[in-house]
C-alpha positions as CSV (number, residue, x, y, z in Angstrom):
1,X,64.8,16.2,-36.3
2,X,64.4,16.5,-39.6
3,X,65.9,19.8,-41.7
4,X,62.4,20.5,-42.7
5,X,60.8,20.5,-39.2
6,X,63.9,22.3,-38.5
7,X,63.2,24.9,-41.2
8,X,60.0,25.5,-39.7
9,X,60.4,25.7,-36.3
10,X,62.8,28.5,-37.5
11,X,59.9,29.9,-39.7
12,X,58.1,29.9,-36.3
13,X,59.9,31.5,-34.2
14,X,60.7,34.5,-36.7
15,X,56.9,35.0,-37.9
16,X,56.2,35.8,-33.5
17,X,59.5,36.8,-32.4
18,X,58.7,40.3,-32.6
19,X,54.6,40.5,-31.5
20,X,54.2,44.2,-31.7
21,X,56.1,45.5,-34.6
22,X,57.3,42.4,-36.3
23,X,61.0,44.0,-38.7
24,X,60.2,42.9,-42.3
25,X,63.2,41.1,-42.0
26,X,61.5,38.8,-39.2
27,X,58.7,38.4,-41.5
28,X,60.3,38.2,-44.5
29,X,63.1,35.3,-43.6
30,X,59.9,33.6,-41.9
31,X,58.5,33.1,-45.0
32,X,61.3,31.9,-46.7
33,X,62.2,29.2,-44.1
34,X,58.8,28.1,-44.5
35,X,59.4,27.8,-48.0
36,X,62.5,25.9,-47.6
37,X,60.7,23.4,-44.9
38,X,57.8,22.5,-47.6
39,X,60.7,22.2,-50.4
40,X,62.5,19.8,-48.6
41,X,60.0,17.8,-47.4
42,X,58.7,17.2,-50.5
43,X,61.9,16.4,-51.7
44,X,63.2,13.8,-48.9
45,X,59.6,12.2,-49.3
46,X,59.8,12.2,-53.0
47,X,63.6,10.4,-52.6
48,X,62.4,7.7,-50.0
49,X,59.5,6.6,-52.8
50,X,61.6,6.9,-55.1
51,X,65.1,5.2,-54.2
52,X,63.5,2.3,-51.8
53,X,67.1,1.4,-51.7
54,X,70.2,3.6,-51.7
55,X,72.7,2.2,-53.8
56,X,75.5,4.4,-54.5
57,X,73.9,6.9,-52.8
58,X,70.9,7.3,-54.9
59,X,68.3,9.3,-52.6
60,X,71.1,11.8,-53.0
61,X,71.0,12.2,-56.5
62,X,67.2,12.3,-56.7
63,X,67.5,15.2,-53.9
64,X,69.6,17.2,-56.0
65,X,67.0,16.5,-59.0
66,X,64.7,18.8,-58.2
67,X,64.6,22.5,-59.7
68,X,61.8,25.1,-57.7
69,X,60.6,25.8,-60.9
70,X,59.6,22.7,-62.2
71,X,58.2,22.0,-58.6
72,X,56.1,25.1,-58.7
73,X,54.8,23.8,-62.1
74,X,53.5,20.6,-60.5
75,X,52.5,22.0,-57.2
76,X,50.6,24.4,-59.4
77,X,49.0,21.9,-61.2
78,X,48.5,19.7,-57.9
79,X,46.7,22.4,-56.1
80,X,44.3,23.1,-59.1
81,X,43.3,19.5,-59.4
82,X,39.5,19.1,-59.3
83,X,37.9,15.7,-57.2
84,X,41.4,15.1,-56.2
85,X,42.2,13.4,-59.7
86,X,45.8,14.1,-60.5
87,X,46.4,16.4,-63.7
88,X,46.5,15.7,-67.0
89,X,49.8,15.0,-67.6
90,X,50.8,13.7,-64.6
91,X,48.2,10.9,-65.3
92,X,50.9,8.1,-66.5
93,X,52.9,8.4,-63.8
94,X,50.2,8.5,-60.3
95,X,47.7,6.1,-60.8
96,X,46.0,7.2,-57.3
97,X,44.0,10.1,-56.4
98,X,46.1,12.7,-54.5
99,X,45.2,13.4,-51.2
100,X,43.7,16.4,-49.6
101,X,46.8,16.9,-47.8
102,X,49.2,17.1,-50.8
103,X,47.2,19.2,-52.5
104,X,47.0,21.6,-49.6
105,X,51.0,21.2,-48.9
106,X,51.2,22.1,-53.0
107,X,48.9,25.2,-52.4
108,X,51.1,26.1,-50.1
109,X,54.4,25.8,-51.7
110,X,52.9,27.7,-54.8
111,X,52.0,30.6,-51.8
112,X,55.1,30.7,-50.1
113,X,57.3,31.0,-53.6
């Protein structure tokens, strides 16, 4: 299993853990493993396009590319997009419509920060 799945089957079992009086602690680490899950699975997916090969160990150094903020910036800007078209300047680099999948995992991410 992946870290992300991982991440939110822990996300999962803190948000009901507690049914009746939930400790903001519960809640509040639920959240933020939830976070985490979205965060790296946009991140191992983004590696995999990116490095379709590993040499040297490449994926890893894309992984440790990405900043939150910057993603938060794009996810932003991802789950704004109107008739799926991908933003403005993100134009030169996706030639494709995003789906209404990603949009909803970048509305999500944006949430969960």
């Amino acid at each position: 299993m992946s870290l992300a799945n991982d991440l939110l089957s822990q996300a999962r079992t803190l948000a009901i853990n507690e049914p009746r009086r939930p400790k903001q602690a519960s809640l509040r680490r639920a959240v933020s493993a939830a976070y985490y899950a979205i965060f790296h699975l946009l991140v191992e997916d983004a590696a995999r396009q990116l490095a379709t090969a590993n040499p040297a160990g490449l994926r890893e150094k894309i992984r440790r590319a990405f900043a939150h903020t910057e993603m938060k910036k794009v996810c932003r800007d991802f789950a704004r997009t109107k008739n799926r078209a991908p933003p403005d300047n993100l134009k030169t680099f996706l030639s494709t419509r995003l789906s209404p999948e990603l949009i909803s995992v970048a509305g999500a991410f944006v949430d969960l920060q």
